[in-house]
N, C-alpha and C positions, 0 to 999 in steps of 0.2 A: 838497482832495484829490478826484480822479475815482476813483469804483469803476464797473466794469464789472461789469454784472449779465444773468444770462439771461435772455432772456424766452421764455416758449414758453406762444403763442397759441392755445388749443386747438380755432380757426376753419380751424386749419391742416393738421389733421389727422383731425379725427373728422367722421365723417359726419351728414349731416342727418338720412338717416333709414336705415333697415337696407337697403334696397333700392340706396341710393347704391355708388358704387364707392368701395374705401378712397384717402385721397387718399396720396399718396407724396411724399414732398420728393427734388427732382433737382438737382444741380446743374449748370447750364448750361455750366463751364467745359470748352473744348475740349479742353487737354491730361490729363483724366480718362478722355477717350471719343475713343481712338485708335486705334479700328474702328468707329466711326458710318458714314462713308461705305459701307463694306462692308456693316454692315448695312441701310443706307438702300438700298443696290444691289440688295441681295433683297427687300426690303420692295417697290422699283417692280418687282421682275424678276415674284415672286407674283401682285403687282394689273394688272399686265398682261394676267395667265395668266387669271386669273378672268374683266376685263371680257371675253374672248372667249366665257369657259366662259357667259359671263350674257349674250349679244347675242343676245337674243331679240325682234327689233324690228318681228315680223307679228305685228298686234295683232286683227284683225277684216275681213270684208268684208261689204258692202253688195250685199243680190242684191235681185234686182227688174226690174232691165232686161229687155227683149225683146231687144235688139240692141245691137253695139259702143257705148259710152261715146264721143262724142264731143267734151264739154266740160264744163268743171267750172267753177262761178263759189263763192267764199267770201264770206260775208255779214258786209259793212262793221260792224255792230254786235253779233254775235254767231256767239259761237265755237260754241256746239252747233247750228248752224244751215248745210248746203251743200247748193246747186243741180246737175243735174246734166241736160245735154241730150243722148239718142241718135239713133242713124242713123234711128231709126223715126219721129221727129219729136218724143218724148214728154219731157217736163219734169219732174223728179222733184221733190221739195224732201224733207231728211231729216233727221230730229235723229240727231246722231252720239253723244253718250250712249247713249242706247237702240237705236242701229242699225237703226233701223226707220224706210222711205219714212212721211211725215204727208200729201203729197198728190202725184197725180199729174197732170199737163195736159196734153193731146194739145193740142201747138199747130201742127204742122206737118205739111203732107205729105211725106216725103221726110226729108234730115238737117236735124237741129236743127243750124243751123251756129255758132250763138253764143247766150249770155244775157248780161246783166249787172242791175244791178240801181242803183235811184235811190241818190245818196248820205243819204235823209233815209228810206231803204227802207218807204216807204211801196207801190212798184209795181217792178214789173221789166219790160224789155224781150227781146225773143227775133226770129232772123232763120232762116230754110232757103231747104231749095232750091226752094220753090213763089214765090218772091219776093218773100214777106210779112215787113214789121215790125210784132208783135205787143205790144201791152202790156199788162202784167196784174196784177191787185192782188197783192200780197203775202198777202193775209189772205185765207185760204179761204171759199169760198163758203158762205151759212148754209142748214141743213140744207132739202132740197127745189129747191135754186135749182143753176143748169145753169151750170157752171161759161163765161163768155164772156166775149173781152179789152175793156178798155176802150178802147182804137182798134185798129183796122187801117189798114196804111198799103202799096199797091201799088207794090213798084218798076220799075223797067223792066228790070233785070236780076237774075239769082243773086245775093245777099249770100254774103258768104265771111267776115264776123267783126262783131262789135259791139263798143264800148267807150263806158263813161259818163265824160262830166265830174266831177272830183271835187266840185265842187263847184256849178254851175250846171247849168239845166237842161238842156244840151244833150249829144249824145248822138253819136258818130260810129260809121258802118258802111263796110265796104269789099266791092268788089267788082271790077268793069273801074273804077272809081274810087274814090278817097276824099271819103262826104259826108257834113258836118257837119251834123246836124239841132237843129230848136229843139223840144222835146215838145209845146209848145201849135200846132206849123205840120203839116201835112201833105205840104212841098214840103222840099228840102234849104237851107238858107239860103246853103249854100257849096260847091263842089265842086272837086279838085284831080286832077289827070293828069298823068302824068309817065312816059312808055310806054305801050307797047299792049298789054302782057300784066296777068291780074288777080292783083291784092293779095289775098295771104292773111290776113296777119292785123294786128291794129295794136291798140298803147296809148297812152291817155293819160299823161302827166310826172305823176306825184303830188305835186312841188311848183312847178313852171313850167306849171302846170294849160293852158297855153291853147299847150303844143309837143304833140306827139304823130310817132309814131314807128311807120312800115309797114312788110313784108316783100313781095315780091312775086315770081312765079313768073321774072320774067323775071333773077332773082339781084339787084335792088336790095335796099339798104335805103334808105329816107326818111324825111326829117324836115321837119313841117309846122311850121308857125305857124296856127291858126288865125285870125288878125289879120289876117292877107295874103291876096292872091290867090292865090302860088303857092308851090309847095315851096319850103324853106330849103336844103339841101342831100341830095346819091346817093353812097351809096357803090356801088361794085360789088365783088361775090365771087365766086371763082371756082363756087361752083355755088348751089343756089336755098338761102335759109332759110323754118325751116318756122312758128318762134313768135318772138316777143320778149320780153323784161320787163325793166323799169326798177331801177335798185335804190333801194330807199327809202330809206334814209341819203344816199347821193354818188348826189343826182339829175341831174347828169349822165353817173354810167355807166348802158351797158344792155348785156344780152347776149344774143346769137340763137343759135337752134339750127337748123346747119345738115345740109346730104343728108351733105354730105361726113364724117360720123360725129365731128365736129368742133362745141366751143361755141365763139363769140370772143365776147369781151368788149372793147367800145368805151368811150372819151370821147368825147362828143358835140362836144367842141371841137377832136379832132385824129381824123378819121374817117382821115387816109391809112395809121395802120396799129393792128391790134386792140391793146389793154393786153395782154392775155392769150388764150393759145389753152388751150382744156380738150380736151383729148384721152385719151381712156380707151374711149368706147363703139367699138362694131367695126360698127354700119350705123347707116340715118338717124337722127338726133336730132329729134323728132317735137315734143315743148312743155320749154317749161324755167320757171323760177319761185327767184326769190327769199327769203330769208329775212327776217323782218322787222326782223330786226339789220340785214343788210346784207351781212354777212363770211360766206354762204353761198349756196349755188345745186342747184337738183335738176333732175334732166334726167331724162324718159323718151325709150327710144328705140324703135324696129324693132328691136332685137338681144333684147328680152320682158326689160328689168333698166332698175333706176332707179340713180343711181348721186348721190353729193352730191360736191359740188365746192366746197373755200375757192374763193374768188373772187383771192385770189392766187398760188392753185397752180394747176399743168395739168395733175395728177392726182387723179384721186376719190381721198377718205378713207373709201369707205363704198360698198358696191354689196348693191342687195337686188334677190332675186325668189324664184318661187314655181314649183314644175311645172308647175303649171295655168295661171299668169301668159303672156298670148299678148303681143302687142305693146303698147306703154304710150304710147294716143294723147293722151294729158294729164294733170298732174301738177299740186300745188298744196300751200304748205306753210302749215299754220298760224298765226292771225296769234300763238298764244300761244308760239312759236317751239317747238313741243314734239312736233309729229305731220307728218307728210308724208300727201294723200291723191293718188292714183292710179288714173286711170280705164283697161280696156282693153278690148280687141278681143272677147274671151270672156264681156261685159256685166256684170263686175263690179268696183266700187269698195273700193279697199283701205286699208287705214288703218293705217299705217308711226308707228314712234318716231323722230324726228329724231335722237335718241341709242340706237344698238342696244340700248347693257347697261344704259340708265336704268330705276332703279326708280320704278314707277308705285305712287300713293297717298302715305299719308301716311309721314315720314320723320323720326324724332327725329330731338332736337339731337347726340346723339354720335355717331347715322348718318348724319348728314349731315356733321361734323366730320370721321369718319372718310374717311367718300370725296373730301371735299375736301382731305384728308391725300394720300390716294393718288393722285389727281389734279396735285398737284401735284410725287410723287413719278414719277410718270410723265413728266411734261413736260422735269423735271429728269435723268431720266435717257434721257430719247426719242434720243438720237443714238448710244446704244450697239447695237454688232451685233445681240445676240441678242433683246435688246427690241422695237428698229424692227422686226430680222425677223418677232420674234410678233405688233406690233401689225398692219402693214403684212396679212401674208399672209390672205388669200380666198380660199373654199371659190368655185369659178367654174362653171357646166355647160361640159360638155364642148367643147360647137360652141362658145360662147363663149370658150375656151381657145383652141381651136383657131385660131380665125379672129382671135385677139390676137395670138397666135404669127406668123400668116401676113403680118399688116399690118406687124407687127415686122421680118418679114425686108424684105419691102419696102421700106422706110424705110431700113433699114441697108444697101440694095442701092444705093437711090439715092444714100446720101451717100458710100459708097465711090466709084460711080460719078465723083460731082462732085471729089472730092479727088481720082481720078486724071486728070481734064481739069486739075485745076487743076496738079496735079503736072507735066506734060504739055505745058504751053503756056506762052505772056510771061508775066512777071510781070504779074499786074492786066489781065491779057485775059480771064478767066473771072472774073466779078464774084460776092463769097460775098453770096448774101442770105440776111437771116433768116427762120427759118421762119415768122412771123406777117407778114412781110411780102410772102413769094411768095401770100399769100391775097387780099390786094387788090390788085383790077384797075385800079381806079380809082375818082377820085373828082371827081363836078360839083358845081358850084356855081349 
């Protein structure tokens, strides 16, 4: 004979200790709870409302500068540690915890035009516009002794950027060319040309270590081998770009930031037309920089606003700035994928939350539980009107409204324009091209 007997576990329901929440038995069956959805719709409508009411994402800035910020380099081995070179020549280094410069290096006359630093950060290098490459220990000098680099190296022309090997010693600079240097040589070991106008800026591949990747005034981009004698392949764009960066997960995308208030995003294997165009800022796009996941991108521009961009959308999820904030001539995110910093025009560096409404410190288990409840309640309900609307809409300065507004109607002028040629004439006599592909001009090999 079976008898059926209750059991009631009292693991089930009494608390460990008085400060616990009471536990509740629920049951999961659907047709008991036939207003879930409804309430789950308010529940993401609510956490919507707040992540705005909480998107407080200026964290801190860094004063100290004389003069505009012109480069920012992030320290390969530690995250409380960033470099920073201005127009005045002068080289900062800063613990970002405590927001306070630890040493300063006048190493240049004129602008600091690049740093980077060894990948074994033992020394770093520095270039301006007095035509010196500069190199210098890491480790401050001990008390009484005169701070001075451990080589100087004279070029024959302006340097316009540096970039280090990830992993070997050797060291690329640009300027009317691109040249590969060896740290133990004082001569270039390799040199590459490709036009007659000067290269602004250039990166090393952070996993094809020996490509590398330039911009230059005269609207190319290029891509080297260091291996070879000469360039691998050019694209051309209709106007000049101004930065590059690689993305570190899919090391063959990169994306540049061009005049044209425009990001593109390439594969290096099919340069004839961008993956993706980002379009949001309204003047030049000035530096751009990668997340260390991969799946994000930050751009400062001339328009004085940083704005972040998925890397497979061509609209920002995210635009930050300040009153004070002038133009944002460099940008760099985190390697703890967690802060965005921002160099600009008005000599101070800023230090941004990668997530506006994230809470900084420490975060129990059921606050953390809970916002990754709401998180997910957001995602799940993100295609509804009123939602998208709340999450979507930006608080903009005025000019910057305005001048979105303005480029908007433009846009929509021209393709009315084009639909009434096309309307207008043979069939297939007005050819529709797509928008990321009227950007490239061409491409050599």
């Amino acid at each position: 004979m079976r008898v059926k007997v209750l059991v009631r576990n009292p693991d089930d329901y009494v608390r460990e200790t008085k400060r616990d929440v009471h536990k509740v038995p629920r049951n999961y069956d659907p047709s008991l709870h036939p207003f879930d959805v409804a309430r789950e719709y308010t529940r993401a409508l609510n956490a919507t409302k707040l992540e705005r009411v909480f998107a407080k994402p200026f964290i801190g800035s860094l004063d100290g500068h004389k003069d505009s910020v012109h480069c920012l380099v992030k320290h390969p081995k530690s995250l409380s540690t960033l470099l920073s070179g201005s127009c005045d020549g002068e080289i900062k280094i800063w613990d970002l915890p405590k927001q306070e410069c630890t040493r300063t290096i006048t190493a240049h006359t004129g602008y600091t035009r690049g740093v980077c630093i060894q990948p074994d950060c033992q020394s770093l290098f520095s270039v301006g516009d007095d035509k010196i490459i500069k190199q210098w220990k890491m480790e401050p000098p001990a008390y009484g002794q005169v701070e001075e680099p451990l080589m100087t190296i004279l070029g024959k022309t302006i340097f316009t950027g540096i970039d280090h090997h990830w992993k070997d010693p050797v060291y690329a600079t640009c300027g009317e060319r691109v040249d590969i240097w060896d740290e133990h040589r004082t001569e270039p070991v390799r040199s590459f040309t490709w036009g007659l106008d000067s290269i602004t800026s250039l990166k090393f591949n952070p996993v094809e270590t020996n490509l590398l990747a330039s911009t230059a005034s005269d609207r190319n981009i290029v891509l080297y081998d260091m291996r070879g004698a000469t360039p691998l392949r050019k694209v051309i764009l209709e106007m000049r770009s101004n930065a590059i960066a690689w993305n570190p997960m899919e090391t063959f995308i990169f994306t540049v930031a061009n005049e044209d208030f425009n990001l593109y995003t390439f594969d290096m294997r099919k340069l004839s037309s961008p993956v993706n165009v980002h379009m949001d800022h309204v003047s030049a796009v000035l530096d751009v920089d990668f997340s260390p996941t991969g799946k994000e991108i930050v751009s400062g521009s001339f328009d004085k606003t940083i704005r972040i961009f998925p890397v497979n959308k061509g609209r920002s999820r995210e635009v930050y700035y300040t009153k004070r904030m002038q133009r944002v001539t460099c940008v760099r995110w985190s390697l703890d994928n967690k802060y965005i910093l921002s160099g600009s025009d008005e000599m101070n560096i800023r230090i941004w939350k990668s997530e506006a409404a994230e809470k900084l410190g420490v975060v129990r288990s059921r606050e953390k539980a809970a916002l990754q409840y709401n998180q997910k309640l957001r995602d799940k309900f993100s295609e509804h009107p009123q939602i998208r609307r709340i999450a979507r809409h930006r608080h903009l300065p005025k000019r910057v409204f305005n001048a979105a507004k303005e480029i908007r109607t433009i846009r929509e002028s021209k393709k009315r324009k084009e639909a009434n040629k096309r309307a207008h004439s043979k069939p297939g006599h007005v050819e529709y091209k797509a928008e990321r592909v009227k950007r490239v001009l061409g491409e050599n090999e």
